[in-house]
mmCIF file of the N, C-alpha and C atoms, coordinates in Angstrom:
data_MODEL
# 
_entry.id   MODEL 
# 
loop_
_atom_site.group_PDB 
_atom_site.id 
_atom_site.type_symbol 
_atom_site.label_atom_id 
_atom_site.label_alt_id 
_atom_site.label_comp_id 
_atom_site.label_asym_id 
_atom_site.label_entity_id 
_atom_site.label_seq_id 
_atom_site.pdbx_PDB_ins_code 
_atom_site.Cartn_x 
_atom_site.Cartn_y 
_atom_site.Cartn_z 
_atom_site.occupancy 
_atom_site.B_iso_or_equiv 
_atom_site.pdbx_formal_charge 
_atom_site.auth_seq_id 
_atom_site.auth_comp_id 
_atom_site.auth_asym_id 
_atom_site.auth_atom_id 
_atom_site.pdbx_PDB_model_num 
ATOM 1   N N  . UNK A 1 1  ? -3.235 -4.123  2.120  1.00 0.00 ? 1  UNK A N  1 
ATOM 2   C CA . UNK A 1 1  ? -1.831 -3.852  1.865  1.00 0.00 ? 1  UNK A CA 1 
ATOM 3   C C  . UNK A 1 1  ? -1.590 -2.368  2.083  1.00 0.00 ? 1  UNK A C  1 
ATOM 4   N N  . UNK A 1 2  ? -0.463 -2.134  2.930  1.00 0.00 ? 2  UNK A N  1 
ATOM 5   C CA . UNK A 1 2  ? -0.157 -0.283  2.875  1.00 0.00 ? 2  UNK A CA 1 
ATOM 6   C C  . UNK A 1 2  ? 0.491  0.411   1.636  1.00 0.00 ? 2  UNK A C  1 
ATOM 7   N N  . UNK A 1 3  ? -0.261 1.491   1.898  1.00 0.00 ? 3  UNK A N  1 
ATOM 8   C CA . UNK A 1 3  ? -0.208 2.350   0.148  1.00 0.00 ? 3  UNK A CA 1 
ATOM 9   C C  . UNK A 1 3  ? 1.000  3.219   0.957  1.00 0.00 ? 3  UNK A C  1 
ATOM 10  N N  . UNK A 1 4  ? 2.213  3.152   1.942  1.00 0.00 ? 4  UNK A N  1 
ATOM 11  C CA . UNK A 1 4  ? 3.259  3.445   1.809  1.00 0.00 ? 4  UNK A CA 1 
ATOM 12  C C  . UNK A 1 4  ? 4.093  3.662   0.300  1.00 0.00 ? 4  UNK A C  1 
ATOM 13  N N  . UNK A 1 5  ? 4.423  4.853   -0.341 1.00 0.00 ? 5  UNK A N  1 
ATOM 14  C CA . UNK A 1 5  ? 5.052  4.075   -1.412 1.00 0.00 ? 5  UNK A CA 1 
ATOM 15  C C  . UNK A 1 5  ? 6.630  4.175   -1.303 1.00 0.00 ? 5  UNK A C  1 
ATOM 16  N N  . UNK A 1 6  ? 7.090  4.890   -0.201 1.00 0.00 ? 6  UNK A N  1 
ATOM 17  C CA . UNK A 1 6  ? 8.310  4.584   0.651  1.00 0.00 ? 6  UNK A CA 1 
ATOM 18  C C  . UNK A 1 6  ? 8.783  3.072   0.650  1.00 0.00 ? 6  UNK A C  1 
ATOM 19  N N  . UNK A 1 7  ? 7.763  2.275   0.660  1.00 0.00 ? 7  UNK A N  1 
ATOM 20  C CA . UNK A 1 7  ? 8.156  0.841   1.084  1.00 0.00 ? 7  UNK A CA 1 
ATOM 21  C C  . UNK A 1 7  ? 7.670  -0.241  0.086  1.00 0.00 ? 7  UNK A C  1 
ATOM 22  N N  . UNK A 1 8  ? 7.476  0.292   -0.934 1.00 0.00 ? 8  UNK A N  1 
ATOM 23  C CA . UNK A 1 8  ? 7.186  -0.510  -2.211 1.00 0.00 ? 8  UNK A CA 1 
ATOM 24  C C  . UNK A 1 8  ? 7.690  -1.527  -2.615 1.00 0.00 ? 8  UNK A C  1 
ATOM 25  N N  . UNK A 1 9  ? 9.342  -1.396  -2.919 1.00 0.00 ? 9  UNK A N  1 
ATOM 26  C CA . UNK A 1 9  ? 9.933  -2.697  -3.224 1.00 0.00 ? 9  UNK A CA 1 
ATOM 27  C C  . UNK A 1 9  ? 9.661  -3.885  -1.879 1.00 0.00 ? 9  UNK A C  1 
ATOM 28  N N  . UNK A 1 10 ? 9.925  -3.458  -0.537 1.00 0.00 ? 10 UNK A N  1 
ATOM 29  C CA . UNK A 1 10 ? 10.104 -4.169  -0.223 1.00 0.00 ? 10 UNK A CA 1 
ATOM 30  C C  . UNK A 1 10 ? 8.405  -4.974  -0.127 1.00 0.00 ? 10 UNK A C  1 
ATOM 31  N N  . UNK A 1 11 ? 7.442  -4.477  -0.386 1.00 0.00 ? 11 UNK A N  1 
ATOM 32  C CA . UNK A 1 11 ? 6.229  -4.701  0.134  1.00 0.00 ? 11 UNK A CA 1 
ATOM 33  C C  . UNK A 1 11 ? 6.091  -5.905  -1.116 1.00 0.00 ? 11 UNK A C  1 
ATOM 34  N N  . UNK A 1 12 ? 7.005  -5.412  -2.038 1.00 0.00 ? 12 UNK A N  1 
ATOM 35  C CA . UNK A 1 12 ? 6.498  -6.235  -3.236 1.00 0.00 ? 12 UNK A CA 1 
ATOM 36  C C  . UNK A 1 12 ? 7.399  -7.647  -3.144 1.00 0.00 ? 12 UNK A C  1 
ATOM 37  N N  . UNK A 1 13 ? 8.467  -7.551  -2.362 1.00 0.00 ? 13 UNK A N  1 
ATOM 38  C CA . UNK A 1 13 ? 9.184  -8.255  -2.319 1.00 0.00 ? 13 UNK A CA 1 
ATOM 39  C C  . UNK A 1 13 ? 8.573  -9.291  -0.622 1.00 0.00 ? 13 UNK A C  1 
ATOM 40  N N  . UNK A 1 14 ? 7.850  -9.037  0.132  1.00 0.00 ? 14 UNK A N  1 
ATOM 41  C CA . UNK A 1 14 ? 7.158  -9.620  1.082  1.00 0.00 ? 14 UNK A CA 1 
ATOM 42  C C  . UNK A 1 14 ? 6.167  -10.338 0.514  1.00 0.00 ? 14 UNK A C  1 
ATOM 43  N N  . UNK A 1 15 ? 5.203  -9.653  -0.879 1.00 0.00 ? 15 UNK A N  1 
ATOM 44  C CA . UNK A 1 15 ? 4.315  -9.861  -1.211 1.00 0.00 ? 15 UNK A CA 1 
ATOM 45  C C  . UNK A 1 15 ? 4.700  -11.318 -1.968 1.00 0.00 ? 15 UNK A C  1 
ATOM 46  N N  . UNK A 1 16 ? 6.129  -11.537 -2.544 1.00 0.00 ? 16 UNK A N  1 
ATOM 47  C CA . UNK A 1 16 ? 6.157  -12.879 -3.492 1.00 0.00 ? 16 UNK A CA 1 
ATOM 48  C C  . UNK A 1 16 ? 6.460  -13.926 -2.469 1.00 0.00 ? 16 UNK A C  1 
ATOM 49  N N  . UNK A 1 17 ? 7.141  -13.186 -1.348 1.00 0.00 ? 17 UNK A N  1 
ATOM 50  C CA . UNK A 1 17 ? 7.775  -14.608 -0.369 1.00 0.00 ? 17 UNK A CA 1 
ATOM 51  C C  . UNK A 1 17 ? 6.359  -15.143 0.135  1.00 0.00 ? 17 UNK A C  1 
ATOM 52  N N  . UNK A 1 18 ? 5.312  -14.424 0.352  1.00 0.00 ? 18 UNK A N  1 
ATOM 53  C CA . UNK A 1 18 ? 4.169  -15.055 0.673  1.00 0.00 ? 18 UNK A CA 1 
ATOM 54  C C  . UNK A 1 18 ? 3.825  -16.127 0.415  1.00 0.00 ? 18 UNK A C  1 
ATOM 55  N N  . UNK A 1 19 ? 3.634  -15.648 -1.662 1.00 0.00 ? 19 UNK A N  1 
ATOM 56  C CA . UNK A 1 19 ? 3.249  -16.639 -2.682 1.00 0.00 ? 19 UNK A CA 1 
ATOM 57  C C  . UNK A 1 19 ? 3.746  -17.768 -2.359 1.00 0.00 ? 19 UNK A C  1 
ATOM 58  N N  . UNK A 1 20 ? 5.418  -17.558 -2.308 1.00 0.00 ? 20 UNK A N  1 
ATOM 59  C CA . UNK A 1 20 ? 6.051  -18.757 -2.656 1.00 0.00 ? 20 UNK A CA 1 
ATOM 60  C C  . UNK A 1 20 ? 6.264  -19.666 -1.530 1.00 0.00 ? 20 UNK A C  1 
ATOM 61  N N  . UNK A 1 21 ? 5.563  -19.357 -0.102 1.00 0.00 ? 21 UNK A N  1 
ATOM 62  C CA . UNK A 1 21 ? 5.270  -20.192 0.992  1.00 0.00 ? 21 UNK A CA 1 
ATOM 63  C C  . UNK A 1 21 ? 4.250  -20.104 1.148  1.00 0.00 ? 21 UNK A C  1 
ATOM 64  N N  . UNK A 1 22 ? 2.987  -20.063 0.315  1.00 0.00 ? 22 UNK A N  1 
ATOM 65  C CA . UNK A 1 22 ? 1.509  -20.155 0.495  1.00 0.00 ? 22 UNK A CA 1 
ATOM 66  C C  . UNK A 1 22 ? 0.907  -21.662 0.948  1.00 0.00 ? 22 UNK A C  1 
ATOM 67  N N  . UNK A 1 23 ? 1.854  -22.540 0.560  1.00 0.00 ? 23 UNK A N  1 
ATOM 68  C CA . UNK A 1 23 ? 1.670  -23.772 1.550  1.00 0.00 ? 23 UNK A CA 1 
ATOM 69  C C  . UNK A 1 23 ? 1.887  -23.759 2.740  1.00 0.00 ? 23 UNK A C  1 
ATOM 70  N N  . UNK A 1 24 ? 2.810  -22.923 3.351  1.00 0.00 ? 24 UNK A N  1 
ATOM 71  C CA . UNK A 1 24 ? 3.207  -23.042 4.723  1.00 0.00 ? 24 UNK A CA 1 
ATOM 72  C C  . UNK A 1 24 ? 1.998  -22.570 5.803  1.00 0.00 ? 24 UNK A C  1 
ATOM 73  N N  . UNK A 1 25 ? 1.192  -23.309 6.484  1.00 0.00 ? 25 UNK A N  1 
ATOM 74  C CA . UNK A 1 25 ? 0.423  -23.528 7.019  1.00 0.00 ? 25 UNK A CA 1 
ATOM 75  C C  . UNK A 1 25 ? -0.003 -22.475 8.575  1.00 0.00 ? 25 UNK A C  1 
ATOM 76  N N  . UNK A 1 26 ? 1.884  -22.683 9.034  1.00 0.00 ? 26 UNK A N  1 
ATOM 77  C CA . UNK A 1 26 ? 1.992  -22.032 10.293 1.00 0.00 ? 26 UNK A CA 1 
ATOM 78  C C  . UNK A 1 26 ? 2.185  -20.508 9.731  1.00 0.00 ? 26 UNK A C  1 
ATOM 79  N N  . UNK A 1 27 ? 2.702  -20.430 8.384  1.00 0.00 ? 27 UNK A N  1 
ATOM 80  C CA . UNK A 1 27 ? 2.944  -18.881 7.540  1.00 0.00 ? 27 UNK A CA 1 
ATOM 81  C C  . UNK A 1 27 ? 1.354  -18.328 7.639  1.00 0.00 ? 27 UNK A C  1 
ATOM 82  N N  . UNK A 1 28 ? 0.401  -18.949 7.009  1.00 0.00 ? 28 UNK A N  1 
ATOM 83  C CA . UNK A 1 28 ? -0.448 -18.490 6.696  1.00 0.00 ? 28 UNK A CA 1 
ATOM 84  C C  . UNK A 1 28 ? -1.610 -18.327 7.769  1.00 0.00 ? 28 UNK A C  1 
ATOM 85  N N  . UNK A 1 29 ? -1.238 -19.262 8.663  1.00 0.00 ? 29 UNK A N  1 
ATOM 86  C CA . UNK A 1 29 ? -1.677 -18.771 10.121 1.00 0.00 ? 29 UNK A CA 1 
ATOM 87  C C  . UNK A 1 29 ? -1.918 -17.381 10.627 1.00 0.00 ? 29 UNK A C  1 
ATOM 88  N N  . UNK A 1 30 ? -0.364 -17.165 10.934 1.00 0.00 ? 30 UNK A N  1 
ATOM 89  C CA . UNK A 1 30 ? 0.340  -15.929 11.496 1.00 0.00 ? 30 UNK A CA 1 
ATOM 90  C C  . UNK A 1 30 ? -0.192 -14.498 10.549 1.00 0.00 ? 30 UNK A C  1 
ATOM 91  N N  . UNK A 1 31 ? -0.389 -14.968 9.437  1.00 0.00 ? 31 UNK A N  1 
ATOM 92  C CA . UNK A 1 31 ? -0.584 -14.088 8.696  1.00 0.00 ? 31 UNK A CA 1 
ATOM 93  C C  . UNK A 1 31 ? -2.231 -13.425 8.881  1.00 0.00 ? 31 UNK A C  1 
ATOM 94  N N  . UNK A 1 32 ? -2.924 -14.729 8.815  1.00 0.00 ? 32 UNK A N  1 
ATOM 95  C CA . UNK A 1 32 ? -4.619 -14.220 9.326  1.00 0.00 ? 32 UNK A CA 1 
ATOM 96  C C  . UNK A 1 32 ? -4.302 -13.635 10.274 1.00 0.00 ? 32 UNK A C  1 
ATOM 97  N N  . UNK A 1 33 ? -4.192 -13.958 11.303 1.00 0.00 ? 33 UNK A N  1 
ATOM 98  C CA . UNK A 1 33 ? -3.946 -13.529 12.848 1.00 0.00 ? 33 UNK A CA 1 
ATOM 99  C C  . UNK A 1 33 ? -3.552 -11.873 12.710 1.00 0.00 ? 33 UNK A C  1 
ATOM 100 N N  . UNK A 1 34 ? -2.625 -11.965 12.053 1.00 0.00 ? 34 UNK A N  1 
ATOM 101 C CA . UNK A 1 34 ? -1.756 -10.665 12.091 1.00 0.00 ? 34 UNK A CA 1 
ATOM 102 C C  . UNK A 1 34 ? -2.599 -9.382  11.362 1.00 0.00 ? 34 UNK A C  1 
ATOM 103 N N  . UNK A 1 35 ? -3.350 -10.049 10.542 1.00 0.00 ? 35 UNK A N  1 
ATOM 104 C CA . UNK A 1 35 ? -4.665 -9.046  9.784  1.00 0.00 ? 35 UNK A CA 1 
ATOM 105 C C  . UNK A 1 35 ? -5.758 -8.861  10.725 1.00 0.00 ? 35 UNK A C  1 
ATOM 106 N N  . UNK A 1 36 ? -5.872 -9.290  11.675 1.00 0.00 ? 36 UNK A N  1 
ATOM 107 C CA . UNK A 1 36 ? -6.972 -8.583  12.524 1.00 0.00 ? 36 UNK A CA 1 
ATOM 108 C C  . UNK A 1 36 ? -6.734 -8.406  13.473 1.00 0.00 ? 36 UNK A C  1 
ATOM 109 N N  . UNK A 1 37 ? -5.076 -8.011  13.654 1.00 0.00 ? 37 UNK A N  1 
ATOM 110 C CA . UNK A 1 37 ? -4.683 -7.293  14.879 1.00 0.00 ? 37 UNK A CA 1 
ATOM 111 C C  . UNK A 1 37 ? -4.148 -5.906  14.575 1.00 0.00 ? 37 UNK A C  1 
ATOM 112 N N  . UNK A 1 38 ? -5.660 -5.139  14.926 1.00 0.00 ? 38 UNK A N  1 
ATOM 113 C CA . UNK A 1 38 ? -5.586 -3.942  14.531 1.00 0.00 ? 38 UNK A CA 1 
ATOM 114 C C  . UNK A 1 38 ? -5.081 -2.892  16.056 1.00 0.00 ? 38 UNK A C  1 
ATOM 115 N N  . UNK A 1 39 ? -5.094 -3.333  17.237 1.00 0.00 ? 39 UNK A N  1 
ATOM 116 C CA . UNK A 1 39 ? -4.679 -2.903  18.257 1.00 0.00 ? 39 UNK A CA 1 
ATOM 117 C C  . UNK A 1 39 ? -2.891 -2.727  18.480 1.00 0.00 ? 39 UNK A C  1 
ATOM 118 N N  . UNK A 1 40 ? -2.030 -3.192  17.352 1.00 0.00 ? 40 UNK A N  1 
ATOM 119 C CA . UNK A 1 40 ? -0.997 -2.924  16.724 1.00 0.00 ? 40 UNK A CA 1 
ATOM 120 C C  . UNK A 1 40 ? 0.017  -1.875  16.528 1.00 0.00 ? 40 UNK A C  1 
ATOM 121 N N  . UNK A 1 41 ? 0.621  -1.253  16.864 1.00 0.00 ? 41 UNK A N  1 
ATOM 122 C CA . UNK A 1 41 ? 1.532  -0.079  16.289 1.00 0.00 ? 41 UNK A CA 1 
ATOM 123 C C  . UNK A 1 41 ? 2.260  -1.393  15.346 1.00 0.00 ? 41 UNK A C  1 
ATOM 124 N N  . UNK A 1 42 ? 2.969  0.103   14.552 1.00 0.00 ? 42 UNK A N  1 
ATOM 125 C CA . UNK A 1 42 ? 4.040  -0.499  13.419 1.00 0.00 ? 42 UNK A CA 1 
ATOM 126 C C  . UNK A 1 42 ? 4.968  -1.104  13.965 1.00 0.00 ? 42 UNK A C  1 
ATOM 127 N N  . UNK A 1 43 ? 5.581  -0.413  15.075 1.00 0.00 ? 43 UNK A N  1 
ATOM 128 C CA . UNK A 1 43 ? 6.444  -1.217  15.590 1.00 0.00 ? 43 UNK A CA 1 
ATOM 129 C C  . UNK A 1 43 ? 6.784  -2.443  16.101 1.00 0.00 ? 43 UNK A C  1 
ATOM 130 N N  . UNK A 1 44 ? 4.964  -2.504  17.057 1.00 0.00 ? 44 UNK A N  1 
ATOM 131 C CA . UNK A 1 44 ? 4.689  -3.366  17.245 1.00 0.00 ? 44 UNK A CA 1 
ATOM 132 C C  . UNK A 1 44 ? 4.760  -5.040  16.225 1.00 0.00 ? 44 UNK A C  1 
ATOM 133 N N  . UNK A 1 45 ? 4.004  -4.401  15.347 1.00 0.00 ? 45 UNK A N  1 
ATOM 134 C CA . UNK A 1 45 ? 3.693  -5.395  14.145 1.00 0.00 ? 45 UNK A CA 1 
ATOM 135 C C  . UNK A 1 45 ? 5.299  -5.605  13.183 1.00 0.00 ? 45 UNK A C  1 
ATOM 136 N N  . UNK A 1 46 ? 5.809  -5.122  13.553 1.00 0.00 ? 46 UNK A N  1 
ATOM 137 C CA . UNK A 1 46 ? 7.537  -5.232  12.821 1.00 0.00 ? 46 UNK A CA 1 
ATOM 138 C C  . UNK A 1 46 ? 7.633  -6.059  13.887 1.00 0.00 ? 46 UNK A C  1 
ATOM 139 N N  . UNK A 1 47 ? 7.554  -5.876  15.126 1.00 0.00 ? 47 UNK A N  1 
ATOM 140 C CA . UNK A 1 47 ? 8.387  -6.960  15.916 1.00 0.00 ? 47 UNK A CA 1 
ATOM 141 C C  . UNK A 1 47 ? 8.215  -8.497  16.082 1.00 0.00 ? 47 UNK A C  1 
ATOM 142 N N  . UNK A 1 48 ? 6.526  -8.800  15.696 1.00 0.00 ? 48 UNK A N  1 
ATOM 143 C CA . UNK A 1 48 ? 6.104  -9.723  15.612 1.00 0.00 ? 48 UNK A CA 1 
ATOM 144 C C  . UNK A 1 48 ? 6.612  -10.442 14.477 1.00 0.00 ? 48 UNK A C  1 
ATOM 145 N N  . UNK A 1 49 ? 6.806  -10.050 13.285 1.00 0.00 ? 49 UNK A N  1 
ATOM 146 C CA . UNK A 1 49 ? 7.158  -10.082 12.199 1.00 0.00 ? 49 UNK A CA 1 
ATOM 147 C C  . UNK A 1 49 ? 8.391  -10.778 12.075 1.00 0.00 ? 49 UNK A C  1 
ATOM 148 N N  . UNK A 1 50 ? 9.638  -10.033 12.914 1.00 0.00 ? 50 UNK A N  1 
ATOM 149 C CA . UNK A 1 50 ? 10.820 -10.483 12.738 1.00 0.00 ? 50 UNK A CA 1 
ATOM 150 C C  . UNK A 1 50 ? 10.731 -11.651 13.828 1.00 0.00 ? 50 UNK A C  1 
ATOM 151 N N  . UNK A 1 51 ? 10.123 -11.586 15.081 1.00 0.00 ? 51 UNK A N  1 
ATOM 152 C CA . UNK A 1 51 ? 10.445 -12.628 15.867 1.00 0.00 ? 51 UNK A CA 1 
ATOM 153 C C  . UNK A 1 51 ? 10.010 -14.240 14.900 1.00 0.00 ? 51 UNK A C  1 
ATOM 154 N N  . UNK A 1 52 ? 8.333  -14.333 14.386 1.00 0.00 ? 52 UNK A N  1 
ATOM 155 C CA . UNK A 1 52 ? 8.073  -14.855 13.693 1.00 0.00 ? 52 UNK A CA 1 
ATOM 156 C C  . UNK A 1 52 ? 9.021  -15.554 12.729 1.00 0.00 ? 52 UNK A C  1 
ATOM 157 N N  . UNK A 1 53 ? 9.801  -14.465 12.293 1.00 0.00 ? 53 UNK A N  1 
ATOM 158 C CA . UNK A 1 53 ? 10.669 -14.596 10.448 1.00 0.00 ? 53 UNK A CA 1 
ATOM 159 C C  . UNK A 1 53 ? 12.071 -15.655 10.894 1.00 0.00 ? 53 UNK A C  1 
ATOM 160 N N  . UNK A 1 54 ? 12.577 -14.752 11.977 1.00 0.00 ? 54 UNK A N  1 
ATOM 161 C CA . UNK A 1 54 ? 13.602 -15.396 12.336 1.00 0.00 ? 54 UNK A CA 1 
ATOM 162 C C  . UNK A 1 54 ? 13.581 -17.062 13.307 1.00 0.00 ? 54 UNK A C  1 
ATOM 163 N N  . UNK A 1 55 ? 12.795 -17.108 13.386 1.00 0.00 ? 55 UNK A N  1 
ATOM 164 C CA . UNK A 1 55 ? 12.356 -18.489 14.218 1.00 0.00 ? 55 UNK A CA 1 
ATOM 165 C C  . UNK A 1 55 ? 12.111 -19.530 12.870 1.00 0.00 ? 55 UNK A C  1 
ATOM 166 N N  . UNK A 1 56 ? 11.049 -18.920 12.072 1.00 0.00 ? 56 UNK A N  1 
ATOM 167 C CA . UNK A 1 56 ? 10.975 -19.651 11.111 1.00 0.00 ? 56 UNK A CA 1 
ATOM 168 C C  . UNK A 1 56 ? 11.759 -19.834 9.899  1.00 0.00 ? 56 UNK A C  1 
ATOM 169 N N  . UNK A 1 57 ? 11.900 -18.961 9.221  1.00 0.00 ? 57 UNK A N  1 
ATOM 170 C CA . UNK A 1 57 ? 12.423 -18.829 8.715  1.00 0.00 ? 57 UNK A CA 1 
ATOM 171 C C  . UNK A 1 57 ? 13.918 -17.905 8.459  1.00 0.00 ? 57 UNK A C  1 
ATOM 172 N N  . UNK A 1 58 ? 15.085 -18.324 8.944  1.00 0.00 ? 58 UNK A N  1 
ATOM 173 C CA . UNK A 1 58 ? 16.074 -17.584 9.324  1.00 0.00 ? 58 UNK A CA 1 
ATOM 174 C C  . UNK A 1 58 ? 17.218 -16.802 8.561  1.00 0.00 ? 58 UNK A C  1 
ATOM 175 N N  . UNK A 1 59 ? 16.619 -17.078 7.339  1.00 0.00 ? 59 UNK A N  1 
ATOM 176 C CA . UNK A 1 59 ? 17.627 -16.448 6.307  1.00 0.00 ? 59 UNK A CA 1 
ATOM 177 C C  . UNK A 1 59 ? 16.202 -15.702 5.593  1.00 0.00 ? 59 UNK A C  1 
ATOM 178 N N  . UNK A 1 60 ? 15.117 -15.428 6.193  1.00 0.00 ? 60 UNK A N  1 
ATOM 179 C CA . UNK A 1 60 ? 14.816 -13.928 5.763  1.00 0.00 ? 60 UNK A CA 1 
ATOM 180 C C  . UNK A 1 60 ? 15.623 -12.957 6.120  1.00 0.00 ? 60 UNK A C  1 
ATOM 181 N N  . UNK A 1 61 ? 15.303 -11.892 5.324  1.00 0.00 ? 61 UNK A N  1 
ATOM 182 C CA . UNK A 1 61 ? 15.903 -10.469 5.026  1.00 0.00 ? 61 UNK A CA 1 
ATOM 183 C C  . UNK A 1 61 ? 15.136 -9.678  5.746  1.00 0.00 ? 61 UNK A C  1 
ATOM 184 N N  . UNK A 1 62 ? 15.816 -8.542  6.562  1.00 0.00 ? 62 UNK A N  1 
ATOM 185 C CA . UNK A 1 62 ? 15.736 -7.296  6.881  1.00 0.00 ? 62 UNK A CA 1 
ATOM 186 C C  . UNK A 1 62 ? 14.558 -6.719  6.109  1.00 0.00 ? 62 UNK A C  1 
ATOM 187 N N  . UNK A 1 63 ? 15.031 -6.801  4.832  1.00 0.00 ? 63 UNK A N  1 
ATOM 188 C CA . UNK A 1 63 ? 13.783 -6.393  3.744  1.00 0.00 ? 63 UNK A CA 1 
ATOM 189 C C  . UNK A 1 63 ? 12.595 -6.532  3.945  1.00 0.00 ? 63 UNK A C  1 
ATOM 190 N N  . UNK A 1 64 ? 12.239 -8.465  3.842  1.00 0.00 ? 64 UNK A N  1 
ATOM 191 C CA . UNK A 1 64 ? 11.194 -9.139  3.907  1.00 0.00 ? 64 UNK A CA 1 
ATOM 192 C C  . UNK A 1 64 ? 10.230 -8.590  5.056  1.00 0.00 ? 64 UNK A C  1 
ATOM 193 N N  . UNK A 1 65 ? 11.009 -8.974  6.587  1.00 0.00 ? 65 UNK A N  1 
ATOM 194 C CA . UNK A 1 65 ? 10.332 -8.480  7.396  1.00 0.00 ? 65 UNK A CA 1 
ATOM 195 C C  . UNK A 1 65 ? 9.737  -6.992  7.581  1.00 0.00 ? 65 UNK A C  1 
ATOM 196 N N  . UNK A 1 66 ? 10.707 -5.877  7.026  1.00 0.00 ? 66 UNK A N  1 
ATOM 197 C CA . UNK A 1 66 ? 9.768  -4.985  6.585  1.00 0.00 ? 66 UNK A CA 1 
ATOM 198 C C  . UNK A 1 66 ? 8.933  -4.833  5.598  1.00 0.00 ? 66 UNK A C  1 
ATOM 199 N N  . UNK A 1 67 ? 8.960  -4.885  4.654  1.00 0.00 ? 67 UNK A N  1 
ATOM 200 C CA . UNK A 1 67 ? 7.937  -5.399  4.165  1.00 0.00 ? 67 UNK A CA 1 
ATOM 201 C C  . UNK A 1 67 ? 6.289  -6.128  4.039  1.00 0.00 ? 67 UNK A C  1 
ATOM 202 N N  . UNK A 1 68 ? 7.059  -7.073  5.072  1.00 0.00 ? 68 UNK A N  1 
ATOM 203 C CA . UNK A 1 68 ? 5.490  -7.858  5.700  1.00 0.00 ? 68 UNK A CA 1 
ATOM 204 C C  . UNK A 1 68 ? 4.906  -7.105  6.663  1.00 0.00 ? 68 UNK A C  1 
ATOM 205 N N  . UNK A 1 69 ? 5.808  -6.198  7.114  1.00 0.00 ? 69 UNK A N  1 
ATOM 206 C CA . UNK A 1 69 ? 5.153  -5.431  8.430  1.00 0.00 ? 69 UNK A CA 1 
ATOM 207 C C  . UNK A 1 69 ? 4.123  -4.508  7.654  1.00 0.00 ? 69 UNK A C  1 
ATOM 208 N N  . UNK A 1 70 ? 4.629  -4.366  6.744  1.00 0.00 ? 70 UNK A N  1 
ATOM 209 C CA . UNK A 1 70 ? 3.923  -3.051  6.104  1.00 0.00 ? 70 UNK A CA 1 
ATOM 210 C C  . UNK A 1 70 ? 2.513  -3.427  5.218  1.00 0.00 ? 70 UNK A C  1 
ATOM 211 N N  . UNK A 1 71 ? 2.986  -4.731  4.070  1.00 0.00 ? 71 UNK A N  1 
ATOM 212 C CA . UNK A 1 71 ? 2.052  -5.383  3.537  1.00 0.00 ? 71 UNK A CA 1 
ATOM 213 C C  . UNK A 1 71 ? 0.491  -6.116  4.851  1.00 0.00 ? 71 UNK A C  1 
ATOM 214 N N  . UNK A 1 72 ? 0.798  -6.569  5.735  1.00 0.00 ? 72 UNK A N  1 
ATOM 215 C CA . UNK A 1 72 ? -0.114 -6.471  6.420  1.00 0.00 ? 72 UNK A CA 1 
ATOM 216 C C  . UNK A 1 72 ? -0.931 -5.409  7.293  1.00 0.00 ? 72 UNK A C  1 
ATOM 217 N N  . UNK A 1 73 ? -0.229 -4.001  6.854  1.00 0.00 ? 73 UNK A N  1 
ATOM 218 C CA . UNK A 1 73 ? -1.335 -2.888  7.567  1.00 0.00 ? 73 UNK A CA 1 
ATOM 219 C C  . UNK A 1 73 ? -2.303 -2.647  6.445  1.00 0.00 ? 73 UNK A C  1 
ATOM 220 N N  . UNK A 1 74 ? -3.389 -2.136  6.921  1.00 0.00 ? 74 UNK A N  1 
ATOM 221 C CA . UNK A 1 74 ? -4.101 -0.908  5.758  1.00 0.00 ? 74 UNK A CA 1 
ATOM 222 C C  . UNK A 1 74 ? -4.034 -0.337  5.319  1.00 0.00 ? 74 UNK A C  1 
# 
């Protein structure tokens, strides 16, 4: 998880939507995947993020996806 503390709420707020789709299969996929893609910029990894968010899930937040961008760096 990134020790940003700029991005705290939202990291914390990525961190519960996780929880609360920890069944979601294709979520938790994307999510391994996305942890060992360290060849990544931020930007990069934001973009994946939102393309991901919004396909799947489409009433994520601006927030969320930052957030997850961030919760999945180091």
């Amino acid at each position: 998880m990134s020790k940003n503390p700029l991005y705290a709420n939202e990291i914390a707020t990525a961190h519960q939507f996780v929880i609360a789709h920890n069944t979601d299969v294709k979520l938790q996929n994307f999510l391994h995947d996305m942890r060992f893609r360290k060849d990544l910029t931020h930007s990069d990894r934001w973009s994946l993020c939102y393309d991901f968010l919004k396909e799947n899930y489409p009433a994520a937040t601006d927030s969320i996806i930052t957030g997850l961008a961030y919760y999945l760096e180091d």
